[in-house]
N, C-alpha and C positions, 0 to 999 in steps of 0.2 A: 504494500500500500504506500502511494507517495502522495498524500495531504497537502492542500494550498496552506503554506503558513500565513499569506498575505489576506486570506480573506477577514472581514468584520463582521460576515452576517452571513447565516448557511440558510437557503432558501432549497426547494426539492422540487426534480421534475420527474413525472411520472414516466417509467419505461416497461412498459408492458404489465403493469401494476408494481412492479419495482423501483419504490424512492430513492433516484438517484440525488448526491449532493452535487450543489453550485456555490459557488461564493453567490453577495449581493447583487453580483454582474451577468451571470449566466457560466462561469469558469467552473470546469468539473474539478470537484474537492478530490477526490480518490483517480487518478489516469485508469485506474484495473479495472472500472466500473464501466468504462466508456463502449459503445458498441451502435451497430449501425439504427439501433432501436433509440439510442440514447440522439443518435443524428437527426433521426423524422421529432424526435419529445421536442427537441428543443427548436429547433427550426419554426413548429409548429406553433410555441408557444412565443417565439417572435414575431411571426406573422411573414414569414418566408418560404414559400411555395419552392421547394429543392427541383432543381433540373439536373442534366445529366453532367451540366458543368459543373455545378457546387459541388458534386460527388467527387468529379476527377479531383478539383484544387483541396477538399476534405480530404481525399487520399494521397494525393503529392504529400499538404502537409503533415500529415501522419508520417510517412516514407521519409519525407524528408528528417524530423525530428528523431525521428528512429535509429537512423543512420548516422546522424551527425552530431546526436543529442544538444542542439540549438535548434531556434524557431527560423523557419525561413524566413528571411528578407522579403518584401515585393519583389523589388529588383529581382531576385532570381525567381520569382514565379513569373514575375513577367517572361524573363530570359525563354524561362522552359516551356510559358504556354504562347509563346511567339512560336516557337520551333512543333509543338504540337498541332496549333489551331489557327496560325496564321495571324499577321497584324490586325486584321479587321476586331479580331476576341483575344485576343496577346497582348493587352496592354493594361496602363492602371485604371484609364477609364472602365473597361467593361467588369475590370474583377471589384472594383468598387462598385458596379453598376449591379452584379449578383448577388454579393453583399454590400446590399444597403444600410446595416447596421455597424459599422463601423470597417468596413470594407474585408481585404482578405486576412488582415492580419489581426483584428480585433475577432470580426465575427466567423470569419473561418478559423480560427484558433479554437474561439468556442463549440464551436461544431466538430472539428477536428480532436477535441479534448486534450488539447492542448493550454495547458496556463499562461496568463500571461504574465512575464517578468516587472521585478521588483520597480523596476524603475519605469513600465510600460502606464501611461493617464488613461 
């Protein structure tokens, strides 16, 4: 189990009837908890309709943090979804445009159950 130490306020989203934790933000408290049930809970409860892109960039940043044990940059999701999806969707406008809640690296964090660092507004 690796617990948000930074949170103030443990709030629950429901994942298949399983109270999962958040901080006050939507940050998942436990990473071990996280699953693609935890991905439609929350999503849901933002008011963010998932397409097959939020999935890819929620799975990049999983892979990516997995592997590197850091959060991706934009910059490199930009890099990697230029090279996947072409300019037109590779850039910061459209991935701030899928996540409209604080773009890829607030709210695909949260989705991707990934926390956000100490020093991250």
């Amino acid at each position: 189990m690796s617990t948000n130490p930074y949170a103030t306020r443990i709030e629950h989203v429901d994942v298949d009837g399983k109270m999962v934790a958040t901080d006050q933000e939507g940050y998942i408290q436990d990473m071990d908890d996280w699953s693609d049930g935890f991905v439609i809970a929350l999503a849901k409860k933002e008011g963010l309709e998932l397409t097959d892109d939020n999935w890819e960039v929620v799975r990049f940043i999983r892979d990516y943090y997995f592997e590197r044990r850091v959060q991706a940059q934009v910059r490199d999701m930009i890099k990697h979804f230029r090279k996947v999806w072409g300019k037109e969707r590779g850039n910061n406008r459209y991935l701030h445009d899928i996540f409209p809640k604080g773009g890829p690296q607030k709210q695909g964090n949260r989705l991707a159950g990934i926390r956000k660092t100490k020093g991250e507004h």
